[in-house]
VMD Tcl script that builds the backbone (N, CA, C; Angstrom):
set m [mol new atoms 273]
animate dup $m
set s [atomselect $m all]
$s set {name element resname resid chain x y z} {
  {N N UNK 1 A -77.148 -101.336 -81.637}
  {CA C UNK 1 A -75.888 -101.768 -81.074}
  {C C UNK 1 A -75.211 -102.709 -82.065}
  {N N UNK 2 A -74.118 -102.369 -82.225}
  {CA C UNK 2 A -73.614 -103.833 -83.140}
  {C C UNK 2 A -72.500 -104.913 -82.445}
  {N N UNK 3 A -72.263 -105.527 -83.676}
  {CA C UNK 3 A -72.127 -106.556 -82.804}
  {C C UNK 3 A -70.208 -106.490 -83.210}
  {N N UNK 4 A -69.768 -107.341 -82.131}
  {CA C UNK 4 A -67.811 -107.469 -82.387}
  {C C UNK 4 A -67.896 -107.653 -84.036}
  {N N UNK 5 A -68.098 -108.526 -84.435}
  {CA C UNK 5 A -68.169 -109.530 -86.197}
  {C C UNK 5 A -68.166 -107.957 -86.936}
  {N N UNK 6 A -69.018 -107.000 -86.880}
  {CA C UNK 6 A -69.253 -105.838 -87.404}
  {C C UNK 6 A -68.327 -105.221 -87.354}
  {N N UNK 7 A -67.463 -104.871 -86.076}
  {CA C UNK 7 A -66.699 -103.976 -85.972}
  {C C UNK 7 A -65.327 -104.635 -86.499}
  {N N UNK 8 A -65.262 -105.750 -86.426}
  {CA C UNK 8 A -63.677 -106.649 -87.018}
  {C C UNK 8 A -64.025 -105.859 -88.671}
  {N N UNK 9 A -62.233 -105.777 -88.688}
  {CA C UNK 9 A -61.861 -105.873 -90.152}
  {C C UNK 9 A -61.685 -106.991 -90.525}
  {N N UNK 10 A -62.187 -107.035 -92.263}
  {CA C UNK 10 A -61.477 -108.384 -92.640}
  {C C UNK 10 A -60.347 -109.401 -92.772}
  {N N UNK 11 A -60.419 -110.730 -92.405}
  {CA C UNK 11 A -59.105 -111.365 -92.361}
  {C C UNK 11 A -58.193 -110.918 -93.760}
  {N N UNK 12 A -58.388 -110.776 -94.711}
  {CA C UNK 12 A -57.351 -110.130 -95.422}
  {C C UNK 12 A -56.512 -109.123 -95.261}
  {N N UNK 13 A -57.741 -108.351 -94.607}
  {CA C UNK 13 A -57.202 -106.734 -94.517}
  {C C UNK 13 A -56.217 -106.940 -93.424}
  {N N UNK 14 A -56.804 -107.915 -91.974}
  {CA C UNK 14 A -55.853 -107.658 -90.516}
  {C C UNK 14 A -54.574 -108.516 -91.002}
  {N N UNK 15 A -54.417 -109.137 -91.613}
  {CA C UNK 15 A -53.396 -110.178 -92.741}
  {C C UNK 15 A -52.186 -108.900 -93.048}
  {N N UNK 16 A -53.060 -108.020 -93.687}
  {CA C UNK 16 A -52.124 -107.158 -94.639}
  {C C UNK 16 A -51.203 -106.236 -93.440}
  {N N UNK 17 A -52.356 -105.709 -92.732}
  {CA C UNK 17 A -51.799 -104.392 -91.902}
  {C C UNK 17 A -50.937 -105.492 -90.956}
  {N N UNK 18 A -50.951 -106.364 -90.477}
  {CA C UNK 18 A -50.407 -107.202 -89.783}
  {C C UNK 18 A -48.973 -107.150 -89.856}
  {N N UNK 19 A -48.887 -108.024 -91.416}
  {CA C UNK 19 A -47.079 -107.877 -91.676}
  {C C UNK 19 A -47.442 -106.484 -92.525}
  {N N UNK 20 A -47.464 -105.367 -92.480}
  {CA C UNK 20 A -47.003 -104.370 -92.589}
  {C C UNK 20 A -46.421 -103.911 -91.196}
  {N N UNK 21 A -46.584 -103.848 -89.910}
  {CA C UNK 21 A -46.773 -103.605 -88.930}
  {C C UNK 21 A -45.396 -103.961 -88.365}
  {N N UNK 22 A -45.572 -105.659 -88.669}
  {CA C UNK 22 A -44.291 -106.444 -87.944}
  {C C UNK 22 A -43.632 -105.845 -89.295}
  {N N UNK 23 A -42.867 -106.052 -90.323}
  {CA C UNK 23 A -41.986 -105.200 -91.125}
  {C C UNK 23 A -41.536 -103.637 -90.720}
  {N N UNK 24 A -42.574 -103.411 -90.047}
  {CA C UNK 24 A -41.676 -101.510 -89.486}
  {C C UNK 24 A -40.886 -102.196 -88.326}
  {N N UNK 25 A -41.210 -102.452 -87.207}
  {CA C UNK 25 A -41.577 -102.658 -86.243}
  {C C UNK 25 A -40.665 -103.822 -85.842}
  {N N UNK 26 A -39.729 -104.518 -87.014}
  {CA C UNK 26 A -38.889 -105.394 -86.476}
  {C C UNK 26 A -37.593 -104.997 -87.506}
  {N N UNK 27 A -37.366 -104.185 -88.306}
  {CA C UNK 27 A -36.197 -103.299 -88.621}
  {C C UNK 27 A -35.449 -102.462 -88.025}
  {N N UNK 28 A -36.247 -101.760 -86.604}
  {CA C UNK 28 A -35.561 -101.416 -85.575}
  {C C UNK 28 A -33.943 -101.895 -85.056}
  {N N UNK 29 A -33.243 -101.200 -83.773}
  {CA C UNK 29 A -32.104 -101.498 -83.436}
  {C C UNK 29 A -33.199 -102.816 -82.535}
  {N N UNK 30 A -32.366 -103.691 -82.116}
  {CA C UNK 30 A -32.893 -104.831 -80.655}
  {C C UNK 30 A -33.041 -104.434 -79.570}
  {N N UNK 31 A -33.724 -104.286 -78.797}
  {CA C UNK 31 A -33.768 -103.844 -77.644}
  {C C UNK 31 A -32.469 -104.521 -76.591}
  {N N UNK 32 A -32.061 -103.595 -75.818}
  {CA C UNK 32 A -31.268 -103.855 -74.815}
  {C C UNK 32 A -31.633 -104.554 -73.746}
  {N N UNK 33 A -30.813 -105.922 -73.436}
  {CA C UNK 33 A -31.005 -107.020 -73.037}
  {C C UNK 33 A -30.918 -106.474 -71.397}
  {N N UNK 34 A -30.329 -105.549 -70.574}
  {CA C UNK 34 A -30.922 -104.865 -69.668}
  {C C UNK 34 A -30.143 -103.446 -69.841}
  {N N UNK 35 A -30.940 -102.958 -68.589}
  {CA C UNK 35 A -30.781 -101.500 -68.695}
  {C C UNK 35 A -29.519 -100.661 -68.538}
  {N N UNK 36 A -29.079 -99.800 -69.166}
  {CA C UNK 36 A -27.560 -100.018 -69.740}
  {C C UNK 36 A -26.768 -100.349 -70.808}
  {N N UNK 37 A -27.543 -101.169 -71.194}
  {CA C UNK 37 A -26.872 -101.280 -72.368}
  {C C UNK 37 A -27.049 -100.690 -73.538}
  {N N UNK 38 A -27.601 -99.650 -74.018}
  {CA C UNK 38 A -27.545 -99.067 -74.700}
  {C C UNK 38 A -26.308 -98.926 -75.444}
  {N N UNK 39 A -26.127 -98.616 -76.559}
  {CA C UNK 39 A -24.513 -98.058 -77.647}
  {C C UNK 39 A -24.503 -96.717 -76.772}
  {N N UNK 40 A -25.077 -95.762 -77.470}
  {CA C UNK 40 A -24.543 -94.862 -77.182}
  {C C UNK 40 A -25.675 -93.853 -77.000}
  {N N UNK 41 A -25.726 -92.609 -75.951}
  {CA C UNK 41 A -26.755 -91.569 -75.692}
  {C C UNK 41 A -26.750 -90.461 -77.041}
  {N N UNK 42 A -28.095 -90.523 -77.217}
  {CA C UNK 42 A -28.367 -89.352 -78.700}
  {C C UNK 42 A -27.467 -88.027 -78.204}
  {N N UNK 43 A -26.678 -87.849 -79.073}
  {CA C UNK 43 A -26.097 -86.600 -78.926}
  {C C UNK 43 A -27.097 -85.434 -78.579}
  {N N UNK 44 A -28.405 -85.371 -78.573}
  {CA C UNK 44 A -29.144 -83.997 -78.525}
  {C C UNK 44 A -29.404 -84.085 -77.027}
  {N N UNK 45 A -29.564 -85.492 -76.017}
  {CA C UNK 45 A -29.874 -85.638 -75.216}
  {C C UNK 45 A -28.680 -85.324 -74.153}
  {N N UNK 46 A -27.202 -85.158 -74.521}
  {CA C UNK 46 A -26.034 -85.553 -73.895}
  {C C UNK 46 A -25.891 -84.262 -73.205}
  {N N UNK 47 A -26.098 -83.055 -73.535}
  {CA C UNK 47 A -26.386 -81.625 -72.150}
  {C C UNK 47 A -27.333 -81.909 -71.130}
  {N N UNK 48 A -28.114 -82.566 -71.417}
  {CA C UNK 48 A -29.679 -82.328 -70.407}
  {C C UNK 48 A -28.503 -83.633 -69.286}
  {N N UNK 49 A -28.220 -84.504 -69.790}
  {CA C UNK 49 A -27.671 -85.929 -69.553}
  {C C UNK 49 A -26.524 -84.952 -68.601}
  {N N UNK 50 A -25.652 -84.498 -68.507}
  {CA C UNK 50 A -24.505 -83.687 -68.108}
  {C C UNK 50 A -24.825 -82.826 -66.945}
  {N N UNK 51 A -26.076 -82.510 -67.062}
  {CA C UNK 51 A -26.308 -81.263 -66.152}
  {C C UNK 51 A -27.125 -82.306 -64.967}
  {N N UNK 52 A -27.776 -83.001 -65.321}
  {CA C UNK 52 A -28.240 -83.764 -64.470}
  {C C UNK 52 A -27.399 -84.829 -63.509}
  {N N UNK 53 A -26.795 -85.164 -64.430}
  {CA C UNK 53 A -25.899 -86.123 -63.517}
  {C C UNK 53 A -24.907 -84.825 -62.745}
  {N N UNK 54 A -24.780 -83.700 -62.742}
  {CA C UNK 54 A -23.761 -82.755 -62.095}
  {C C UNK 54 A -24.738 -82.941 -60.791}
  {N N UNK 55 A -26.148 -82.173 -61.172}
  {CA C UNK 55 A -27.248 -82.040 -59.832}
  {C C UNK 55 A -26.979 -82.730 -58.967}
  {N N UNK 56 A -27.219 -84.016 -59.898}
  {CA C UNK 56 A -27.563 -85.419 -58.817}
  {C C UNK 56 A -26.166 -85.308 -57.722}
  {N N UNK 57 A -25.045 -85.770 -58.808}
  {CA C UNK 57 A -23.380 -85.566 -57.945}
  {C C UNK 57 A -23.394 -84.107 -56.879}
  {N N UNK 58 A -24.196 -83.299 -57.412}
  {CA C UNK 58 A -23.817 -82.006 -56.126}
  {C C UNK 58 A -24.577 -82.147 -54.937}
  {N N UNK 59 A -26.145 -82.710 -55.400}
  {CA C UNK 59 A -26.852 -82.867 -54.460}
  {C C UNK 59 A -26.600 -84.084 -53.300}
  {N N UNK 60 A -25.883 -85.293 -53.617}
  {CA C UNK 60 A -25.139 -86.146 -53.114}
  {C C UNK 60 A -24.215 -85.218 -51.962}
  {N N UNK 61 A -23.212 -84.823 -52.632}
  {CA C UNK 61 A -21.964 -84.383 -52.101}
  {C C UNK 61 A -22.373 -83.477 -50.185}
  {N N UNK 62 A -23.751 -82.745 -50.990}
  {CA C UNK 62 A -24.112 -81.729 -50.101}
  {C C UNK 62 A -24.608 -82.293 -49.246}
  {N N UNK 63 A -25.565 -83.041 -49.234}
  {CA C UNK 63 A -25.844 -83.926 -48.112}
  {C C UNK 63 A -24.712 -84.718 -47.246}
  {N N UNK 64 A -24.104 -85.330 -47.735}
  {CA C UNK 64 A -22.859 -85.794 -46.940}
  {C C UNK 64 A -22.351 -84.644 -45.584}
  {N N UNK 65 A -21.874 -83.515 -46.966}
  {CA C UNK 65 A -21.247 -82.768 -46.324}
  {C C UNK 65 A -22.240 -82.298 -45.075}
  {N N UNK 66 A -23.533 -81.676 -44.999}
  {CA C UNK 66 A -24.159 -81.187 -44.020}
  {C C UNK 66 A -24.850 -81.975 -42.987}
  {N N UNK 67 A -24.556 -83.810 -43.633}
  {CA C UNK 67 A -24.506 -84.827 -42.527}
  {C C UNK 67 A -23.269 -84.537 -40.954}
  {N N UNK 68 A -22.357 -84.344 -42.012}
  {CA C UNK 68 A -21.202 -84.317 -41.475}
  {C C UNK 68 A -21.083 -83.349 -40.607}
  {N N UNK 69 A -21.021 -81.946 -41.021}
  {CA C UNK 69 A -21.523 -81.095 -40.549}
  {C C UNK 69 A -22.070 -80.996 -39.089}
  {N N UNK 70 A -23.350 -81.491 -39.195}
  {CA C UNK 70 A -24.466 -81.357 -37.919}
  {C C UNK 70 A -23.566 -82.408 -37.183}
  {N N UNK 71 A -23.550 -83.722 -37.303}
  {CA C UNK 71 A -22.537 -84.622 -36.695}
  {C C UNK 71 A -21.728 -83.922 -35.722}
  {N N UNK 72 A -21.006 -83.280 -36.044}
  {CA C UNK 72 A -19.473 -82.356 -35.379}
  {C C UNK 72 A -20.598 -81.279 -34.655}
  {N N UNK 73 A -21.111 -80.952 -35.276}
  {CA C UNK 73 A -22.175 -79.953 -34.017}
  {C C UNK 73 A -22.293 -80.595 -33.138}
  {N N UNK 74 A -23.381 -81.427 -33.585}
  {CA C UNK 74 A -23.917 -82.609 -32.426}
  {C C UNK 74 A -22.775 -82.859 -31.154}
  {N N UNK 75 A -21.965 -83.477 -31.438}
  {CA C UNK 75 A -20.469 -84.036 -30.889}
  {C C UNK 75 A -20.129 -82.925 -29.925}
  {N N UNK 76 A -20.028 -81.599 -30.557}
  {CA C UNK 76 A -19.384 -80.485 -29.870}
  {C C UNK 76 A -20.583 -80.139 -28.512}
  {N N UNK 77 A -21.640 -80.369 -28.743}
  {CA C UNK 77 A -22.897 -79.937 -27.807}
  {C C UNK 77 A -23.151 -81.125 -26.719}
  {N N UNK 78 A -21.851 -83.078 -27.146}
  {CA C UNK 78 A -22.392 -83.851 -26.222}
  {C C UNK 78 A -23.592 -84.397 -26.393}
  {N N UNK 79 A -24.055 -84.438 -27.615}
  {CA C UNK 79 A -25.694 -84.983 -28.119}
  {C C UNK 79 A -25.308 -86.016 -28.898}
  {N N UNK 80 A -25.848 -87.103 -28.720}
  {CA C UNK 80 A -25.683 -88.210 -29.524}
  {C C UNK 80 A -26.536 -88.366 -30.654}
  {N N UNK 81 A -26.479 -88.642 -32.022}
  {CA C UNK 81 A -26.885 -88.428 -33.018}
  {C C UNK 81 A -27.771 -89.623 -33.655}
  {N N UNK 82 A -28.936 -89.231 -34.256}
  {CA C UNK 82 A -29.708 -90.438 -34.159}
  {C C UNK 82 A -28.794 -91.535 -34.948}
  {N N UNK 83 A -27.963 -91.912 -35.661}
  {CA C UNK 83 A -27.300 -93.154 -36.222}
  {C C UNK 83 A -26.421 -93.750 -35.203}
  {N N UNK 84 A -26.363 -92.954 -34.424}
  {CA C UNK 84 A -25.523 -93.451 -32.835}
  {C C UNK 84 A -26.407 -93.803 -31.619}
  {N N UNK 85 A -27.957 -93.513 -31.415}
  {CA C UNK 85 A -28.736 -93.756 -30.721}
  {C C UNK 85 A -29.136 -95.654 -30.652}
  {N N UNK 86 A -29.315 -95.966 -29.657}
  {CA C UNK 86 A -29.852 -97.470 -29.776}
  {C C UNK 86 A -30.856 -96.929 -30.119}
  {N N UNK 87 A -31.503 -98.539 -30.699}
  {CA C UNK 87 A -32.864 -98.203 -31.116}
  {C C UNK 87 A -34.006 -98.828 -30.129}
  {N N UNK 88 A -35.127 -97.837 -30.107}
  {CA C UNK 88 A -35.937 -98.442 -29.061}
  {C C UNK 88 A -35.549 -97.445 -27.827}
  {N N UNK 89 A -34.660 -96.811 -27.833}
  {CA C UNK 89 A -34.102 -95.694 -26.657}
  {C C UNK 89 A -34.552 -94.431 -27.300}
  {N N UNK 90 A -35.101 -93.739 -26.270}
  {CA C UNK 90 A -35.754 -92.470 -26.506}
  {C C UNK 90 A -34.706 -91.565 -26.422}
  {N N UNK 91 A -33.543 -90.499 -27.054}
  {CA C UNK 91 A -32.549 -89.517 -26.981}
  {C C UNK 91 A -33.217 -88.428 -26.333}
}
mol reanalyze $m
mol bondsrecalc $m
mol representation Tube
mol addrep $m
């Protein structure tokens, strides 16, 4: 079995790779101070980005709409709808 001391690299060596490390690694852009802020979306990413935000916006829309929908059913049949139900009352 060996021991930690064995498996450490030498202080020179963890020295070297060290600031080699921080030198890649802090030439970077800064990270965004929160989320959003980004400059700007990689152009390769900006279709996938487009189609998704359509989904999301259709899948939104559709729900509304088939909220709405059943609502006016509901209404037409005289059934009160659970966002109109007290709570604690059994419909």
């Amino acid at each position: 079995m060996t021991s930690d001391d064995e498996t450490k690299l030498p202080e020179p060596v963890r020295d070297h790779i060290g600031r080699q490390l921080r030198t890649i690694y802090t030439v970077g852009e800064p990270k965004p101070q929160f989320l959003g802020d980004e400059a700007v979306v990689p152009q390769e990413f900006a279709p996938q980005i487009e189609r998704l935000e359509t989904r999301l916006k259709t899948h939104e829309e559709g729900t509304v709409a088939v909220e709405q929908a059943l609502d006016k059913i509901l209404d037409a049949f005289g059934v009160v709808g659970d966002a109109a139900k007290t709570p604690g009352r059994a419909g």
